[in-house]
C-alpha beads as a LAMMPS data file, in Angstrom:
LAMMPS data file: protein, C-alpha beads

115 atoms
114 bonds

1 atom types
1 bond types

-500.0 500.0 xlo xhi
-500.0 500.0 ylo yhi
-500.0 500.0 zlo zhi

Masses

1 110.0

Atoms # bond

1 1 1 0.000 0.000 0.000
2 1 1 1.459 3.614 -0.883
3 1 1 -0.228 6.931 -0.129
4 1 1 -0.245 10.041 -2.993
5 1 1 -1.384 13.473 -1.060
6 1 1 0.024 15.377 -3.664
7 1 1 -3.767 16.675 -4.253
8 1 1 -5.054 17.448 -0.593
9 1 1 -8.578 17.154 -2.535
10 1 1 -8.480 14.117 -3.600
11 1 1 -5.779 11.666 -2.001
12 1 1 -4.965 8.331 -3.730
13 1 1 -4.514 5.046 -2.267
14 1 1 -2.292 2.743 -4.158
15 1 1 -3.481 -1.199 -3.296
16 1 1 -1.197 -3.994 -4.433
17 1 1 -0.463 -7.450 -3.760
18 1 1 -3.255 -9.493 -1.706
19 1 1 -5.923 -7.520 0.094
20 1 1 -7.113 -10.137 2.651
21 1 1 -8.021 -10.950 6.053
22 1 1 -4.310 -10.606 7.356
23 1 1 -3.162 -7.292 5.059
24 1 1 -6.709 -5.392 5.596
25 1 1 -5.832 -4.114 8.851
26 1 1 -3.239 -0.974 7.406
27 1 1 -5.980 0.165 4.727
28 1 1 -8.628 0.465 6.749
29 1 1 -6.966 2.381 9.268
30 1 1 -5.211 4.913 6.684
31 1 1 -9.158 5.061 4.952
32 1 1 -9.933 6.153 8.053
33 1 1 -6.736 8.597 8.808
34 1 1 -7.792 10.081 5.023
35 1 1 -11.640 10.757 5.742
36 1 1 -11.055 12.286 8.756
37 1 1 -9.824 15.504 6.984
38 1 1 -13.035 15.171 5.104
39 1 1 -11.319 15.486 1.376
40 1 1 -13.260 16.024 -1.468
41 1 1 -12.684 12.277 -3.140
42 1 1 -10.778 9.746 -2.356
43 1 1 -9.398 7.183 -5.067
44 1 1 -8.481 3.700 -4.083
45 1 1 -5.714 3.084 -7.353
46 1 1 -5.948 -1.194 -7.716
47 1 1 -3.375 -1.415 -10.343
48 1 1 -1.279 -3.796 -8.348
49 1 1 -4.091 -5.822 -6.920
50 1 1 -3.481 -9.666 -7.249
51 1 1 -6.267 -10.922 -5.091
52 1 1 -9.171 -10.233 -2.530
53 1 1 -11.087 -11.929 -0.062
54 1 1 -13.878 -10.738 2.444
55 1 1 -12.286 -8.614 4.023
56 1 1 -10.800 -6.701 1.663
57 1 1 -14.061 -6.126 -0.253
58 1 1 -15.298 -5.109 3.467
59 1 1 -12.675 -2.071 3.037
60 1 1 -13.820 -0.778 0.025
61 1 1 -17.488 -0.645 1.117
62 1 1 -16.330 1.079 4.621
63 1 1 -14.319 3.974 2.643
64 1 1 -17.378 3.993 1.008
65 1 1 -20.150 4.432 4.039
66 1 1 -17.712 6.214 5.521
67 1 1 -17.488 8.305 2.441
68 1 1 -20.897 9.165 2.533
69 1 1 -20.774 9.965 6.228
70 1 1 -17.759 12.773 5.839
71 1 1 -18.850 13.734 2.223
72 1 1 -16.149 12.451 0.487
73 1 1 -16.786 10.522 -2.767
74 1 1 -14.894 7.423 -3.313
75 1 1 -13.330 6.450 -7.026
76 1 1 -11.814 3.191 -7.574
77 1 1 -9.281 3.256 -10.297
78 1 1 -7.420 0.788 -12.390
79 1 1 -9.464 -2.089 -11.386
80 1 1 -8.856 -5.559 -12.563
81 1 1 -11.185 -7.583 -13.986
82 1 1 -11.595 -10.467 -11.302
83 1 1 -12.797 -7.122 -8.643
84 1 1 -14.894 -5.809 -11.143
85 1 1 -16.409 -9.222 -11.511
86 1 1 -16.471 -9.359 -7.926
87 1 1 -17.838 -6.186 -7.228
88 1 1 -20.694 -7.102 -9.775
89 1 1 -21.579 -10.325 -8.069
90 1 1 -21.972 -8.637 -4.714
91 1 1 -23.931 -5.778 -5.889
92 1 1 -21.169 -3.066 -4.644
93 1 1 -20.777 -1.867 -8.000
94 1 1 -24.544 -0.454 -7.837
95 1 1 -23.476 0.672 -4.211
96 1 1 -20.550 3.175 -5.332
97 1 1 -22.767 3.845 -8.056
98 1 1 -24.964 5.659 -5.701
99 1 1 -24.108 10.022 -5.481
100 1 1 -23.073 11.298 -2.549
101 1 1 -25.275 12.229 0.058
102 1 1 -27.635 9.555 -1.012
103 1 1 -30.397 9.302 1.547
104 1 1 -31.046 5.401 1.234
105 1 1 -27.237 4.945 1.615
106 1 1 -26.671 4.010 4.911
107 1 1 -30.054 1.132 4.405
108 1 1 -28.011 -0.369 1.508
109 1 1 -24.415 -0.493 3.184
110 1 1 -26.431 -2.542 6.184
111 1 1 -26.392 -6.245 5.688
112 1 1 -30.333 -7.819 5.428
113 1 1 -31.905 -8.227 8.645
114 1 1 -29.571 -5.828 10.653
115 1 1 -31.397 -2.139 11.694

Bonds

1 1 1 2
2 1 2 3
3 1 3 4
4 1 4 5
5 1 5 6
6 1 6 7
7 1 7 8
8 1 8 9
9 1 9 10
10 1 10 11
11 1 11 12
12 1 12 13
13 1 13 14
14 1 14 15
15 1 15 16
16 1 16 17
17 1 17 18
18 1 18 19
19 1 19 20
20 1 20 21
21 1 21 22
22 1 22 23
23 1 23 24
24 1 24 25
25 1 25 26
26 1 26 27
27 1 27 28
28 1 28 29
29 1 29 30
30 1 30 31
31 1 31 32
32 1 32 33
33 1 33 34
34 1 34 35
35 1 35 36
36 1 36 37
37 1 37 38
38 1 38 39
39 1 39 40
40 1 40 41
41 1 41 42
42 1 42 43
43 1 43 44
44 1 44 45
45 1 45 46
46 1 46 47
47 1 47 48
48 1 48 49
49 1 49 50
50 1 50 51
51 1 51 52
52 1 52 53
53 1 53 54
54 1 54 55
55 1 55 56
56 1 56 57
57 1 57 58
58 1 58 59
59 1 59 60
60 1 60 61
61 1 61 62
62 1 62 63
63 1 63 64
64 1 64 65
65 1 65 66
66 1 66 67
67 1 67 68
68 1 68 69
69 1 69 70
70 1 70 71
71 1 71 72
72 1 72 73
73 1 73 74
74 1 74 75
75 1 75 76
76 1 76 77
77 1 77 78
78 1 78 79
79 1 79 80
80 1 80 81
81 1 81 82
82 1 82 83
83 1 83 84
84 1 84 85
85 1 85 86
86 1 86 87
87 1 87 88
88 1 88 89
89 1 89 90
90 1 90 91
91 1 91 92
92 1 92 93
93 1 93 94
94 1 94 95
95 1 95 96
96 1 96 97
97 1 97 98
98 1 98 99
99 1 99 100
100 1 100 101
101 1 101 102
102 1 102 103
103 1 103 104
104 1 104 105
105 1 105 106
106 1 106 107
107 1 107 108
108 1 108 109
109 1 109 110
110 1 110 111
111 1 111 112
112 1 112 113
113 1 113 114
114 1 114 115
C-alpha cells in the first residue's frame, strides 16, 4: 500500500499485492486517517491488486459508508477484472454507483436483517 497526497482534494490510495483478512488491517486504518480531513474524493488506485477476499471487499465498502458519512466521494481506479467481476456479483458496484449524500445509503451499506 502507498499513499499520494500530492492533491489534498483528492488523495490516492495505491493497493497492491493481496488484500485479505491478514493485510486489511493498514488500509482500513489509513481510509480512516484520510476521511477524517473530510477530502473532497478519495481514489483507491488497484493497479497492483493480485487478489481479494472478504475482508478486503469489506474495506472498500467502509471507505465507502464512511465516504458518505464525511462527504467524500470514493473512485476506484485501475481495477482488474476479477474485482470488477467481484464487485458485480456482490452488488457493490450499484453501491458506489450511488451520489453522494444519497439518503437510502446508509439502508443499503447494512447487511439484510440488521437495523
Amino acid at each position: 500500500m502507498s499513499l499520494d497526497r500530492s492533491n489534498r482534494d483528492a488523495p490516492v490510495i495505491t493497493v497492491g499485492g493481496d488484500l485479505v483478512y491478514t493485510s486489511a488491517a493498514p488500509l482500513h486504518a489509513e481510509v480512516d486517517r484520510i476521511l477524517a480531513d473530510k477530502p473532497a474524493l478519495l481514489v483507491l488506485d488497484f493497479a497492483a491488486l493480485e487478489f481479494i477476499d472478504s475482508t478486503g471487499l469489506g474495506v472498500i465498502v467502509h471507505a465507502w459508508r464512511e465516504g458518505q458519512q464525511s462527504g467524500t466521494a470514493l473512485e476506484l481506479r485501475a481495477v482488474p477484472r476479477f474485482l470488477a467481476t467481484i464487485l458485480d456479483m456482490t452488488g457493490v458496484t450499484g453501491l458506489l454507483a450511488r451520489p453522494l449524500g444519497d439518503p437510502h445509503a446508509d439502508a443499503a451499506a447494512r447487511p439484510a436483517g440488521r437495523g
